[in-house]
C-alpha positions as CSV (number, residue, x, y, z in Angstrom):
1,X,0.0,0.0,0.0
2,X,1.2,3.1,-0.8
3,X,1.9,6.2,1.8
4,X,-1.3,8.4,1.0
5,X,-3.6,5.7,0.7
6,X,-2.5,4.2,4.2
7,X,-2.6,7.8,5.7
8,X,-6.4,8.0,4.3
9,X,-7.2,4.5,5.2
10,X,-5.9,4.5,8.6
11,X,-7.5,8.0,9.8
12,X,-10.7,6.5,8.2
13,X,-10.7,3.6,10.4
14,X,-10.0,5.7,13.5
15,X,-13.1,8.1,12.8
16,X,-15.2,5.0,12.2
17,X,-13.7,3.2,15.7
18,X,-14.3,6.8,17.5
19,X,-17.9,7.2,16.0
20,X,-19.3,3.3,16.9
21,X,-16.8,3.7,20.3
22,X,-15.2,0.3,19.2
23,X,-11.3,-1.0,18.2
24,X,-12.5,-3.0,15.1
25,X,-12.2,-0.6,12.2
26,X,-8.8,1.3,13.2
27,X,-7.2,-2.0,13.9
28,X,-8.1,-3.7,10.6
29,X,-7.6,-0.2,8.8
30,X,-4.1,-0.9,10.6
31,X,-3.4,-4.2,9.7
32,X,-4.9,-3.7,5.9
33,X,-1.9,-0.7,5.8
34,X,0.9,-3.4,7.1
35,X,1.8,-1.5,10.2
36,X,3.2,-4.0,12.5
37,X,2.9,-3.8,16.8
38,X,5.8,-2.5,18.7
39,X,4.4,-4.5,21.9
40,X,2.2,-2.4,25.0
41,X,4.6,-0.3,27.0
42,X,1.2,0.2,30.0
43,X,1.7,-0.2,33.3
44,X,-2.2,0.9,34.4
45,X,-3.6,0.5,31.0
46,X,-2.9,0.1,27.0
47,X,-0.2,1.8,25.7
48,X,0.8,0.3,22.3
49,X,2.2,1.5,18.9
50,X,2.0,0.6,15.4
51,X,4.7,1.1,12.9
52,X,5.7,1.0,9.4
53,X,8.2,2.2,7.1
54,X,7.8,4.0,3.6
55,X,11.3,5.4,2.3
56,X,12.5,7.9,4.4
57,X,9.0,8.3,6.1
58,X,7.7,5.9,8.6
59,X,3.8,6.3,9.9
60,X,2.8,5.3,13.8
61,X,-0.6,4.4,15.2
62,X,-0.4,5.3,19.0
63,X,-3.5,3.5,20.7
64,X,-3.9,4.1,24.2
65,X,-6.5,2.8,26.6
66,X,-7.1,4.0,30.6
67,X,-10.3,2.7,32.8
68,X,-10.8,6.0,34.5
69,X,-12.8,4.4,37.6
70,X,-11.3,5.4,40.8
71,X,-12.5,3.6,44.1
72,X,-16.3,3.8,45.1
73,X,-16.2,5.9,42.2
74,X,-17.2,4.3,38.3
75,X,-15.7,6.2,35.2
76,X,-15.7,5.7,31.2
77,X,-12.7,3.7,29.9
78,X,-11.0,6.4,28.0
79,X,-9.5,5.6,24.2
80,X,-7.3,7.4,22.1
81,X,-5.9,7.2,19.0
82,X,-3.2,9.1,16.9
83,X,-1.8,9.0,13.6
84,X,1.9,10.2,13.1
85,X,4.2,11.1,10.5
86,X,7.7,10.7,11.0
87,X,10.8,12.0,9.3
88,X,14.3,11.4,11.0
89,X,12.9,11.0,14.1
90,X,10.4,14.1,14.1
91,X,6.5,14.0,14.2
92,X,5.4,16.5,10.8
93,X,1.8,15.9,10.9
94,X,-0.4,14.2,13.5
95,X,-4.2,13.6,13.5
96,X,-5.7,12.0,16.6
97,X,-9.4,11.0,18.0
98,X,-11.2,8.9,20.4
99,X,-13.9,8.0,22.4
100,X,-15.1,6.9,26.1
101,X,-17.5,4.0,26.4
């Protein structure tokens, strides 16, 4: 897949996720793009990152979950997601959104 359509795929698949507050359409939009997991780096919830290479560009998913219930107290579990656009290193363009269920 090439660099523009996985940008317009990916972002698609994260408005769709954020409008029906589910993980299924970013994460195949994700997988259909051939980013590839980086592992979860969360201690109290999901932090995990997507990754893939295009020539001197590489393009991140960032998807981070966080149950925001404290004791005696019940809160949404929080999602967000973020598209980057990396050059040596350096974020050029970001897009992120999300949703609470």
């Amino acid at each position: 897949m090439k660099l523009l359509d996985a940008i317009t795929t990916i972002k698609a698949g994260i408005d769709t996720s954020a409008e029906a507050q589910d993980d299924l359409a970013w994460k195949a939009a994700v997988e259909k793009a051939g980013l590839v997991s980086q592992g979860d780096k969360g201690t109290t919830g999901l932090d995990e990152t997507y990754s893939a290479t295009f020539g001197p560009l590489e393009l991140r998913v960032r998807h981070t979950w966080r149950d925001t219930s404290k004791t005696f107290q019940i809160g949404p579990d929080r999602t967000k997601l973020t598209l980057d656009l990396v050059h040596g290193g350096t974020s050029v363009d970001s897009y992120s959104n999300g949703y609470e269920a």
